[in-house]
DRENTORKOL-3810 file (N, C-alpha, C; in nm, 4 decimals):
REM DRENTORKOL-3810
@n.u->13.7013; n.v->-4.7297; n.w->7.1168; ca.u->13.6990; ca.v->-4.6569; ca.w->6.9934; c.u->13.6795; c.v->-4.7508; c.w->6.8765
@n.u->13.7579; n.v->-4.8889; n.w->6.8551; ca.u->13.7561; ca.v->-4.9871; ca.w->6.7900; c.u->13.5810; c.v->-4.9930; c.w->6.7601
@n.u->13.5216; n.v->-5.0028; n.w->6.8772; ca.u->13.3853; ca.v->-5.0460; ca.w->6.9024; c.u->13.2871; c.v->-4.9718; c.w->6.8159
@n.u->13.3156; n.v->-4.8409; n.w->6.8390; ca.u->13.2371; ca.v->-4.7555; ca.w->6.7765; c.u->13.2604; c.v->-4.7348; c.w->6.6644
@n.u->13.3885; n.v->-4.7484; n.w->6.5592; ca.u->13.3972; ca.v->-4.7656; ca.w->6.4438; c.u->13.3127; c.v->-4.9010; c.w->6.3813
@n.u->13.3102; n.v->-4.9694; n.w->6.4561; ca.u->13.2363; ca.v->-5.1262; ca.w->6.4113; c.u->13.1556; c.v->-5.0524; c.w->6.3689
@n.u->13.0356; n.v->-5.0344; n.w->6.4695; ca.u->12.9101; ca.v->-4.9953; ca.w->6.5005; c.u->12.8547; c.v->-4.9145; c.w->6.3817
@n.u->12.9715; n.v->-4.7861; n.w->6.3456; ca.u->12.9189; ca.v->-4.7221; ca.w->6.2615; c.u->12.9246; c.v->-4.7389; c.w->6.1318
@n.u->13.0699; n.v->-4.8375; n.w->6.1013; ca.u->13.0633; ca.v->-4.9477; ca.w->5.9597; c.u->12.9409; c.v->-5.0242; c.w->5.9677
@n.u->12.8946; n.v->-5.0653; n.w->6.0579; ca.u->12.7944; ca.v->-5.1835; ca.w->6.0319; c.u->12.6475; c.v->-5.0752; c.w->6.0091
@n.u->12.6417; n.v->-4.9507; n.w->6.0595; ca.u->12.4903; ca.v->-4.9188; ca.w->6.0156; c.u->12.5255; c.v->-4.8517; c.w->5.8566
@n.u->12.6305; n.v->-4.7900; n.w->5.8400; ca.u->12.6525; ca.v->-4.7604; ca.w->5.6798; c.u->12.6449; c.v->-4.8615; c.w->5.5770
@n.u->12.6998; n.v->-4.9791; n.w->5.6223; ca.u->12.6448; ca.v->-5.0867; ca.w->5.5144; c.u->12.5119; c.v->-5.0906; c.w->5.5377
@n.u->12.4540; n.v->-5.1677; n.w->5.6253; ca.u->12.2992; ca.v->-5.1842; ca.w->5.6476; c.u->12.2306; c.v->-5.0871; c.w->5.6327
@n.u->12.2453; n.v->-4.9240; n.w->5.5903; ca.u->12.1405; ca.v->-4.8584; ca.w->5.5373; c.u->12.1003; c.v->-4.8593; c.w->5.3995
@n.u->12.2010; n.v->-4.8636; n.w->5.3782; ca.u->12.1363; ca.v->-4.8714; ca.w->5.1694; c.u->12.0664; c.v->-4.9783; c.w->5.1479
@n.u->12.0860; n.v->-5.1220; n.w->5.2399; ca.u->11.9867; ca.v->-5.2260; ca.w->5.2246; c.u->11.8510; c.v->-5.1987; c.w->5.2667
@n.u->11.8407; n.v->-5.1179; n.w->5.3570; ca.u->11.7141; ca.v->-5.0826; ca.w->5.4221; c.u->11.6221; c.v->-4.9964; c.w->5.3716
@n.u->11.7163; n.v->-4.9027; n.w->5.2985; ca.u->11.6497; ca.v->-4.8013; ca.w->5.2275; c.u->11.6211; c.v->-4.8736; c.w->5.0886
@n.u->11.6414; n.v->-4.9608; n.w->5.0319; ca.u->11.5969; ca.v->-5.0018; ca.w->4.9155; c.u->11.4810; c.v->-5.0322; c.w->4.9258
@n.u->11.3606; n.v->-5.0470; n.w->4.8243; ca.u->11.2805; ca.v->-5.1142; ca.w->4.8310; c.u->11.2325; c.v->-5.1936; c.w->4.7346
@n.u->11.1602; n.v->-5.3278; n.w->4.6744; ca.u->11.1711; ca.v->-5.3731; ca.w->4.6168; c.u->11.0982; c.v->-5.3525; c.w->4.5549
@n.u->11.0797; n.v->-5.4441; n.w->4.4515; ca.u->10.9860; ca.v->-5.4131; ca.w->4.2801; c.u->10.8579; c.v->-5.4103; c.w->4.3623
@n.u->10.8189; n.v->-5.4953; n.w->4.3658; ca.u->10.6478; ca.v->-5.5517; ca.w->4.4397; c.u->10.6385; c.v->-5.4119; c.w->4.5105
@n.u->10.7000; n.v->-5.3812; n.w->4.6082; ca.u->10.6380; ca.v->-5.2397; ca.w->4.6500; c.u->10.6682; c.v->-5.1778; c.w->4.5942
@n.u->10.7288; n.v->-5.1485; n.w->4.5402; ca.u->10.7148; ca.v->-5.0029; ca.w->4.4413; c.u->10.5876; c.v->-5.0387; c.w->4.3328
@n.u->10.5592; n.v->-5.1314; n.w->4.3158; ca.u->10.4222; ca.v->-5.1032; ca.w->4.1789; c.u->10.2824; c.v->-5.1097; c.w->4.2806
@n.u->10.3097; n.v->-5.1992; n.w->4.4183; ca.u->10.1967; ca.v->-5.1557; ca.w->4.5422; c.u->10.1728; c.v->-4.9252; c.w->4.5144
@n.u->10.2946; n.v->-4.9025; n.w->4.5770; ca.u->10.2988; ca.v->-4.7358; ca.w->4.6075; c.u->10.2195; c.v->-4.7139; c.w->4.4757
@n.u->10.2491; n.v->-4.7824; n.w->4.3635; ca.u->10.2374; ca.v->-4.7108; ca.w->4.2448; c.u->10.1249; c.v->-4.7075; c.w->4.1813
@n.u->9.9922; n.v->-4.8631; n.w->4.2661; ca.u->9.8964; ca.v->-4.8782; ca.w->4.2636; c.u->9.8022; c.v->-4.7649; c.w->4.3324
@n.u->9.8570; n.v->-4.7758; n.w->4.4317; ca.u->9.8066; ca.v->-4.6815; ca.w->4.5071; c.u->9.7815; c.v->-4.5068; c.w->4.4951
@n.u->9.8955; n.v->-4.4965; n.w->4.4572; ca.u->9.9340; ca.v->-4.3522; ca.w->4.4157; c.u->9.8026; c.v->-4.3480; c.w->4.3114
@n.u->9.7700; n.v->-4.4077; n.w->4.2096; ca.u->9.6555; ca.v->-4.3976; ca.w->4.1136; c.u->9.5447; c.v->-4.4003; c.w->4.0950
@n.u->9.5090; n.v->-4.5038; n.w->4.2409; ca.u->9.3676; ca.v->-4.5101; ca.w->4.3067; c.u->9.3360; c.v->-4.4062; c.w->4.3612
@n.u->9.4465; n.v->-4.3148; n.w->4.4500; ca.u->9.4530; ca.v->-4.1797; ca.w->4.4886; c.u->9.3717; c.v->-4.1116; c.w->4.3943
@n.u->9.4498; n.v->-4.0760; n.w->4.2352; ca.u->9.4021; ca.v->-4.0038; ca.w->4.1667; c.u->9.2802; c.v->-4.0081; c.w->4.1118
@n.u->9.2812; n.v->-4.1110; n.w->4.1196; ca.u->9.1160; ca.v->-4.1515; ca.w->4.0460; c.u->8.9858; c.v->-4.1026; c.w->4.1594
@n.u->9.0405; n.v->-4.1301; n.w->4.2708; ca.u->8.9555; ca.v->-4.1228; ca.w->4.3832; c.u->8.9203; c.v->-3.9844; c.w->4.3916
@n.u->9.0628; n.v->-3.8956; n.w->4.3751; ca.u->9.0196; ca.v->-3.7451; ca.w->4.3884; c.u->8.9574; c.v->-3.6607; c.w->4.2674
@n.u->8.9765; n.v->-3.7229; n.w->4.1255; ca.u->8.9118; ca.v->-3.6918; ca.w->4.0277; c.u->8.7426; c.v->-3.7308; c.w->4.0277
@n.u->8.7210; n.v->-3.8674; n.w->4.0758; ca.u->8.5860; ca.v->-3.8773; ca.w->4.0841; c.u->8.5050; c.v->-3.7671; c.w->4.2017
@n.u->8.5864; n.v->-3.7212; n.w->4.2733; ca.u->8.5235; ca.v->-3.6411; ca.w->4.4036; c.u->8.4986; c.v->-3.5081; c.w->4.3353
@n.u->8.5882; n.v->-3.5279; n.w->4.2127; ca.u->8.5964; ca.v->-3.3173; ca.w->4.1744; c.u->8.4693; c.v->-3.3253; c.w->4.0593
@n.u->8.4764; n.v->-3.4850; n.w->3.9772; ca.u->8.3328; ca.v->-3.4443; ca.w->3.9052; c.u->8.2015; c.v->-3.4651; c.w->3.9746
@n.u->8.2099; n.v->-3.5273; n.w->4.0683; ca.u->8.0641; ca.v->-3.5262; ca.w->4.1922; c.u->8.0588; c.v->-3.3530; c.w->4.2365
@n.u->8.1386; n.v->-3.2966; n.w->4.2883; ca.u->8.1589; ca.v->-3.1641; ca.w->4.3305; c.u->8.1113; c.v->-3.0595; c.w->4.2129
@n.u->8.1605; n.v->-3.1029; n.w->4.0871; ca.u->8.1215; ca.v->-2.9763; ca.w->3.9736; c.u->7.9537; c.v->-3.0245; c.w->3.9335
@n.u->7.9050; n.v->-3.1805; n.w->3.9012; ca.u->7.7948; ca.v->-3.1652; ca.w->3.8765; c.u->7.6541; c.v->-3.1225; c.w->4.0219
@n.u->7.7366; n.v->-3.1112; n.w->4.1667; ca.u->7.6586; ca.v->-3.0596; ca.w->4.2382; c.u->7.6514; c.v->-2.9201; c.w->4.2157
@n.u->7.7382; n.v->-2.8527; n.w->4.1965; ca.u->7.7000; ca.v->-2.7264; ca.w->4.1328; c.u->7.6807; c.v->-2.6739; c.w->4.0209
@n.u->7.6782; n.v->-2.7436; n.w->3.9125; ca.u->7.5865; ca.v->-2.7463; ca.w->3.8226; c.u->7.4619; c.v->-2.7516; c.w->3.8448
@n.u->7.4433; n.v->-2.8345; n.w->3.9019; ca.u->7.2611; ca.v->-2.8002; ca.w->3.9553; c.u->7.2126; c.v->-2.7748; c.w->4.0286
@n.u->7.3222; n.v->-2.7142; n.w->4.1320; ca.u->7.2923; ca.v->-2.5583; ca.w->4.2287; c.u->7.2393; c.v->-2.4742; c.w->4.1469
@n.u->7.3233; n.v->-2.4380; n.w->4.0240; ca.u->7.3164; ca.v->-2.3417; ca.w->3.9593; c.u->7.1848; c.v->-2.3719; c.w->3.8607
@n.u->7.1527; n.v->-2.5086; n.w->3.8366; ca.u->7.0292; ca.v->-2.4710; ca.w->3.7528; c.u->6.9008; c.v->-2.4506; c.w->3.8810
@n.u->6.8901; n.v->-2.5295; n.w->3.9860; ca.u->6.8169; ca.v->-2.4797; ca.w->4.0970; c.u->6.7789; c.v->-2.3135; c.w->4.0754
@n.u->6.8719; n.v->-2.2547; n.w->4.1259; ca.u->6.8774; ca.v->-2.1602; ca.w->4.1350; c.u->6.8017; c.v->-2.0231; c.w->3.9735
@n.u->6.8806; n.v->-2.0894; n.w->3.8947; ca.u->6.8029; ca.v->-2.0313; ca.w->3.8039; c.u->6.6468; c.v->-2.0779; c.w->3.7909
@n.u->6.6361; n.v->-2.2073; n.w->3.7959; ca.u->6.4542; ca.v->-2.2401; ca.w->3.7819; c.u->6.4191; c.v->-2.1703; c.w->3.8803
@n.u->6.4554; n.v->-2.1005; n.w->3.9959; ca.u->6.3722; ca.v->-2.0626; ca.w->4.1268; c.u->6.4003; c.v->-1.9252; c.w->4.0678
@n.u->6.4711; n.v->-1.8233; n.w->3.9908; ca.u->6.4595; ca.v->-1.6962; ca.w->3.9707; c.u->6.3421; c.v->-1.6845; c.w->3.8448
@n.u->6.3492; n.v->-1.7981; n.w->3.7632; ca.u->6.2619; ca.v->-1.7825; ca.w->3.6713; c.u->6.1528; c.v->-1.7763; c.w->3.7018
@n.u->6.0991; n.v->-1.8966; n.w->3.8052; ca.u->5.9745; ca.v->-1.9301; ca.w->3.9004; c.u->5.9410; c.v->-1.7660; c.w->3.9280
@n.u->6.0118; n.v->-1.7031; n.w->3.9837; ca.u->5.9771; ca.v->-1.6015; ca.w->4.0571; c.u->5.9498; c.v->-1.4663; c.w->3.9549
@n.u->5.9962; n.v->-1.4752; n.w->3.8323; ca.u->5.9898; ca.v->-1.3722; ca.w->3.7484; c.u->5.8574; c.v->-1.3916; c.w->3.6663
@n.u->5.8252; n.v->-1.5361; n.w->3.7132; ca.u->5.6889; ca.v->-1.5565; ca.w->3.6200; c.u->5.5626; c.v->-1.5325; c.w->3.6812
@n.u->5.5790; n.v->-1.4952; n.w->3.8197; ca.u->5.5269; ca.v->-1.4587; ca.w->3.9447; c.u->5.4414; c.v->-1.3251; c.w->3.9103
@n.u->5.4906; n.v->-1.2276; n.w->3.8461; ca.u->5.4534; ca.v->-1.1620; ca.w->3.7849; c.u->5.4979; c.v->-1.0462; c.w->3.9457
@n.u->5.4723; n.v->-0.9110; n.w->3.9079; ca.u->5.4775; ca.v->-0.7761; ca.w->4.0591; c.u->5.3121; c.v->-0.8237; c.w->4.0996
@n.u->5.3364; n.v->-0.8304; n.w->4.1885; ca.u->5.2197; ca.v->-0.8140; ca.w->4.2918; c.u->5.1709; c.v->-0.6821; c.w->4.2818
@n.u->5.0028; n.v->-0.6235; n.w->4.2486; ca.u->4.9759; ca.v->-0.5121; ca.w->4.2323; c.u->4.9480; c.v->-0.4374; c.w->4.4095
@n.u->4.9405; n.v->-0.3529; n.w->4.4013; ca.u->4.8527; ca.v->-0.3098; ca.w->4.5508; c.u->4.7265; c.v->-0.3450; c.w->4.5541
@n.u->4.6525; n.v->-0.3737; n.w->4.6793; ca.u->4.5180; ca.v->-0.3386; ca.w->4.6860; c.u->4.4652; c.v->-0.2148; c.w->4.6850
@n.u->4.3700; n.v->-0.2025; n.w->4.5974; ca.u->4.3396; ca.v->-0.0351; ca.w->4.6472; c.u->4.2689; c.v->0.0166; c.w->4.7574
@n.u->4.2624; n.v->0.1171; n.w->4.7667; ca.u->4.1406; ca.v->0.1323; ca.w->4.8744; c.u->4.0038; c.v->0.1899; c.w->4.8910
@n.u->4.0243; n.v->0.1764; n.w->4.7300; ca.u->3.8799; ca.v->0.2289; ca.w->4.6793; c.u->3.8672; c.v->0.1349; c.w->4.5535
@n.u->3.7237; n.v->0.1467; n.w->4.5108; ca.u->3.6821; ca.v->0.0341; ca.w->4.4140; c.u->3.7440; c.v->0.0755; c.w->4.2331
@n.u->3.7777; n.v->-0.0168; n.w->4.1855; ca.u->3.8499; ca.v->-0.0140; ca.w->4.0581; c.u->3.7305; c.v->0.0658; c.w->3.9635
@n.u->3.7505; n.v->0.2037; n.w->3.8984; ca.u->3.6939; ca.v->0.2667; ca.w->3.8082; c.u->3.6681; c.v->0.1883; c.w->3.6863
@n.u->3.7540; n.v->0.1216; n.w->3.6360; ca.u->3.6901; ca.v->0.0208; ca.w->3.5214; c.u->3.6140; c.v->-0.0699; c.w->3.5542
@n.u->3.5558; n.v->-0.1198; n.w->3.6356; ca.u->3.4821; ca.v->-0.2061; ca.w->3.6711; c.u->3.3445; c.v->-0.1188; c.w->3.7148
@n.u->3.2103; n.v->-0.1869; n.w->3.6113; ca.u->3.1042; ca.v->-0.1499; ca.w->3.6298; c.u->3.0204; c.v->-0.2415; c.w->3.7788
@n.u->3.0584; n.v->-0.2596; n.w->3.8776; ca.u->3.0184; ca.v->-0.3429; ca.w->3.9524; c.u->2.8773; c.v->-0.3151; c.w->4.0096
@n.u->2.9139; n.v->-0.1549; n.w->4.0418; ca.u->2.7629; ca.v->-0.0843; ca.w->4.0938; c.u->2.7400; c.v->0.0393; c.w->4.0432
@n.u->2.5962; n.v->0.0957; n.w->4.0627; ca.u->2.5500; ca.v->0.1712; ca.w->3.9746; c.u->2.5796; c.v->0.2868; c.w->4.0501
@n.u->2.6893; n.v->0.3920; n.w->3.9297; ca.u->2.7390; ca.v->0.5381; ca.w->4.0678; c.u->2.6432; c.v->0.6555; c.w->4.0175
@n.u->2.5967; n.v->0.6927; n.w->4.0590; ca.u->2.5399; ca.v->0.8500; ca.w->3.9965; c.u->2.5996; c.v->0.9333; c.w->3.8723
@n.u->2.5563; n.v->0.9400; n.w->3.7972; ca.u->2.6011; ca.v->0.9796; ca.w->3.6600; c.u->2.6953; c.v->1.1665; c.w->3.6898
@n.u->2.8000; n.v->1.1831; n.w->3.6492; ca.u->2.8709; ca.v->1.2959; ca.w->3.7177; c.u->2.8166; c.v->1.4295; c.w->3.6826
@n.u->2.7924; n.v->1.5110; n.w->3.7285; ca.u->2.7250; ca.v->1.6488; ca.w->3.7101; c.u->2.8450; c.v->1.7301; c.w->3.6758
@n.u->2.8238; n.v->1.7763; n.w->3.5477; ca.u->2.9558; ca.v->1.8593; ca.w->3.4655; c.u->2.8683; c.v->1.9779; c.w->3.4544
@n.u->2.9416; n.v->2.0837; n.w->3.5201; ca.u->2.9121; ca.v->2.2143; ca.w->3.5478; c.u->2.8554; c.v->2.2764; c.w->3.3476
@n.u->2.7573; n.v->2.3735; n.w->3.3946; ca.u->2.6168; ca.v->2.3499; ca.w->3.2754; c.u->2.6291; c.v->2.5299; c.w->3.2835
@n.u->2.5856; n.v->2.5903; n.w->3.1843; ca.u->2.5626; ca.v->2.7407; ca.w->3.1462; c.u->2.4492; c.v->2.7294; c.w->3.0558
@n.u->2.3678; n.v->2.8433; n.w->3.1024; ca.u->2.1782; ca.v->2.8057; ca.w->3.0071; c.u->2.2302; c.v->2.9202; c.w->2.8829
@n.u->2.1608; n.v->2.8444; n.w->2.7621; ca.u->2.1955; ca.v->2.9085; ca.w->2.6730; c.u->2.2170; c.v->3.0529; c.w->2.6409
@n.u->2.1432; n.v->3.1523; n.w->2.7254; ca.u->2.1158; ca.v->3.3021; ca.w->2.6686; c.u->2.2564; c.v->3.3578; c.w->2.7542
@n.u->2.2729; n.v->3.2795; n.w->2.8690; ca.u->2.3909; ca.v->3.3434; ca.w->2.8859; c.u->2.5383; c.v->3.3119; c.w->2.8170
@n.u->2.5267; n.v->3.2182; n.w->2.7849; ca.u->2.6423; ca.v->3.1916; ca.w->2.6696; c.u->2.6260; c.v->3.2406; c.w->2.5485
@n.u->2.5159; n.v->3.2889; n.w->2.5082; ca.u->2.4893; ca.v->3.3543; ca.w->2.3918; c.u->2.5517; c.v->3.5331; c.w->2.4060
@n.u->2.5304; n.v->3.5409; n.w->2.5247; ca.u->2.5541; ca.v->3.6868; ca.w->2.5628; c.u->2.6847; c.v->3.6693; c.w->2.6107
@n.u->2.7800; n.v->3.5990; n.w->2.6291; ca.u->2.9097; ca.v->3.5968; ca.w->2.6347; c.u->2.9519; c.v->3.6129; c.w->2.4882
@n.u->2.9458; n.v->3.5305; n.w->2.3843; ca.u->3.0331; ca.v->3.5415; ca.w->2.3091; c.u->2.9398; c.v->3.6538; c.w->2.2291
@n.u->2.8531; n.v->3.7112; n.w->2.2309; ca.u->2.8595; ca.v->3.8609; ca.w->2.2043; c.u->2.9389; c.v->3.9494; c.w->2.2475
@n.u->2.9974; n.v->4.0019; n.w->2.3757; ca.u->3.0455; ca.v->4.0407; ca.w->2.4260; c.u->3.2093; c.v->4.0304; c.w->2.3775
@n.u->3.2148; n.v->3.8926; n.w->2.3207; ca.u->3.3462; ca.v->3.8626; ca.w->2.3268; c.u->3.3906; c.v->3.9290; c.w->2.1938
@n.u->3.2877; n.v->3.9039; n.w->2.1109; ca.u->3.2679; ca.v->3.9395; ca.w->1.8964; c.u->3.3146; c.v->4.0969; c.w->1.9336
@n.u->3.2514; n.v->4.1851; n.w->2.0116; ca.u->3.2306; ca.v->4.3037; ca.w->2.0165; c.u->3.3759; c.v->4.3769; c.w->2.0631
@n.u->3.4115; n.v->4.3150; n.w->2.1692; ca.u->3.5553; ca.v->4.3436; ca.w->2.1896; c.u->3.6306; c.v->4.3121; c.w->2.1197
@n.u->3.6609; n.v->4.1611; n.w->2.0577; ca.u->3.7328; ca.v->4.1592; ca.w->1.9314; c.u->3.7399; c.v->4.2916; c.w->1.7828
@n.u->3.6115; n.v->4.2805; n.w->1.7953; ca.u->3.6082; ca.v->4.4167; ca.w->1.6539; c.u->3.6494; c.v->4.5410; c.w->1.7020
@n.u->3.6606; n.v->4.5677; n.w->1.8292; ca.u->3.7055; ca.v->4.7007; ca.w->1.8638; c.u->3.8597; c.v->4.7232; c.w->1.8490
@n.u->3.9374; n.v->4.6465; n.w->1.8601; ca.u->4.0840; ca.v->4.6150; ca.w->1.8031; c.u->4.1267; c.v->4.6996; c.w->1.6724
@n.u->4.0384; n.v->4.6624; n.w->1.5580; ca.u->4.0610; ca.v->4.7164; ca.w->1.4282; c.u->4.0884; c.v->4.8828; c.w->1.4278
END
Protein backbone atom coordinates (compact mmCIF):
# COMPACT_ATOMS: atom_id res chain seq x y z
CA UNK A 1 0.00 0.00 0.00
CA UNK A 2 3.06 2.20 1.08
CA UNK A 3 4.10 1.45 -2.63
CA UNK A 4 1.27 2.63 -4.30
CA UNK A 5 0.96 5.80 -2.43
CA UNK A 6 4.67 6.51 -3.62
CA UNK A 7 3.76 5.82 -7.06
CA UNK A 8 0.86 8.01 -7.07
CA UNK A 9 2.72 11.03 -5.16
CA UNK A 10 5.38 10.71 -7.64
CA UNK A 11 3.04 10.96 -10.92
CA UNK A 12 1.05 14.05 -9.20
CA UNK A 13 4.17 15.92 -8.80
CA UNK A 14 5.58 14.97 -12.23
CA UNK A 15 2.43 15.98 -14.06
CA UNK A 16 2.27 19.65 -13.79
CA UNK A 17 5.98 19.48 -14.94
CA UNK A 18 4.98 17.66 -17.96
CA UNK A 19 2.11 19.45 -18.74
CA UNK A 20 3.91 22.74 -18.79
CA UNK A 21 5.27 23.93 -21.74
CA UNK A 22 7.78 26.33 -22.38
CA UNK A 23 8.11 29.87 -23.90
CA UNK A 24 9.94 28.68 -27.24
CA UNK A 25 7.02 26.38 -27.83
CA UNK A 26 4.43 28.23 -27.15
CA UNK A 27 5.51 31.16 -29.74
CA UNK A 28 6.54 27.79 -32.21
CA UNK A 29 2.32 26.76 -31.69
CA UNK A 30 1.85 30.40 -32.04
CA UNK A 31 3.87 30.63 -35.25
CA UNK A 32 2.19 28.16 -36.55
CA UNK A 33 -1.27 28.73 -35.56
CA UNK A 34 -0.78 32.01 -38.03
CA UNK A 35 0.77 30.42 -40.92
CA UNK A 36 -2.45 28.31 -40.57
CA UNK A 37 -4.39 31.43 -41.00
CA UNK A 38 -2.74 32.99 -43.58
CA UNK A 39 -2.60 29.76 -45.47
CA UNK A 40 -6.41 29.39 -45.24
CA UNK A 41 -7.11 33.03 -46.07
CA UNK A 42 -4.90 32.89 -49.15
CA UNK A 43 -6.94 29.61 -50.28
CA UNK A 44 -10.40 31.60 -49.71
CA UNK A 45 -9.09 34.59 -51.97
CA UNK A 46 -7.79 32.03 -54.78
CA UNK A 47 -11.37 30.33 -54.33
CA UNK A 48 -13.47 33.78 -54.61
CA UNK A 49 -11.34 35.16 -57.58
CA UNK A 50 -11.98 31.61 -59.33
CA UNK A 51 -15.40 32.40 -59.18
CA UNK A 52 -15.33 35.60 -60.04
CA UNK A 53 -14.37 34.60 -63.31
CA UNK A 54 -16.60 31.69 -63.48
CA UNK A 55 -18.97 34.20 -63.25
CA UNK A 56 -17.57 36.59 -65.79
CA UNK A 57 -17.01 33.36 -68.17
CA UNK A 58 -20.21 32.72 -67.94
CA UNK A 59 -21.66 35.98 -68.54
CA UNK A 60 -19.26 36.65 -71.76
CA UNK A 61 -20.68 33.18 -73.04
CA UNK A 62 -24.52 34.40 -72.43
CA UNK A 63 -23.70 37.61 -74.06
CA UNK A 64 -21.77 35.69 -76.94
CA UNK A 65 -24.92 33.90 -77.38
CA UNK A 66 -27.44 36.80 -77.25
CA UNK A 67 -25.41 38.47 -79.93
CA UNK A 68 -25.97 35.32 -81.91
CA UNK A 69 -28.97 36.77 -82.82
CA UNK A 70 -32.61 33.76 -83.21
CA UNK A 71 -31.80 31.70 -85.91
CA UNK A 72 -34.60 32.30 -88.59
CA UNK A 73 -36.24 29.11 -90.29
CA UNK A 74 -35.52 28.08 -93.68
CA UNK A 75 -38.38 28.41 -95.74
CA UNK A 76 -39.67 26.22 -98.07
CA UNK A 77 -40.52 28.32 -100.60
CA UNK A 78 -38.59 31.26 -102.14
CA UNK A 79 -38.56 34.69 -100.14
CA UNK A 80 -41.38 37.12 -101.78
CA UNK A 81 -39.16 40.14 -101.33
CA UNK A 82 -36.58 38.99 -103.27
CA UNK A 83 -36.80 39.69 -107.04
CA UNK A 84 -34.55 36.69 -107.95
CA UNK A 85 -36.75 35.34 -110.87
CA UNK A 86 -39.17 36.53 -113.15
CA UNK A 87 -42.92 35.19 -111.74
CA UNK A 88 -45.88 35.86 -113.98
CA UNK A 89 -47.48 39.07 -113.24
CA UNK A 90 -50.84 38.04 -110.95
CA UNK A 91 -54.21 38.00 -112.76
CA UNK A 92 -56.71 40.09 -110.50
CA UNK A 93 -60.13 39.06 -111.37
CA UNK A 94 -61.39 41.94 -114.22
CA UNK A 95 -65.31 43.00 -115.06
CA UNK A 96 -65.68 44.68 -118.83
CA UNK A 97 -66.98 47.92 -118.50
CA UNK A 98 -70.80 47.76 -119.70
CA UNK A 99 -71.32 45.33 -117.19
CA UNK A 100 -70.23 47.36 -114.36
CA UNK A 101 -71.91 50.15 -115.83
CA UNK A 102 -75.14 48.16 -115.67
CA UNK A 103 -74.54 47.20 -112.11
CA UNK A 104 -74.37 50.36 -110.57
CA UNK A 105 -77.44 51.34 -112.54
CA UNK A 106 -79.24 48.85 -111.06
CA UNK A 107 -77.85 49.69 -107.82
CA UNK A 108 -78.86 53.99 -108.33
CA UNK A 109 -82.35 52.58 -109.18
CA UNK A 110 -82.93 50.54 -106.14
CA UNK A 111 -81.48 53.08 -103.98
CA UNK A 112 -84.12 55.77 -105.26
CA UNK A 113 -86.87 53.40 -104.76
CA UNK A 114 -86.45 53.73 -100.87
CA UNK A 115 -87.72 57.41 -100.91
Amino acid sequence: MRMLLMISGLIVVATPTAAQVNVFQLDELRAQQQAAERRAIDQSNQLQALEARLRADQAAAELASQGAGVRLPVLPYADPTLRTSVAPAPRYPSMPDAALAESNKRVRDAAGNRH
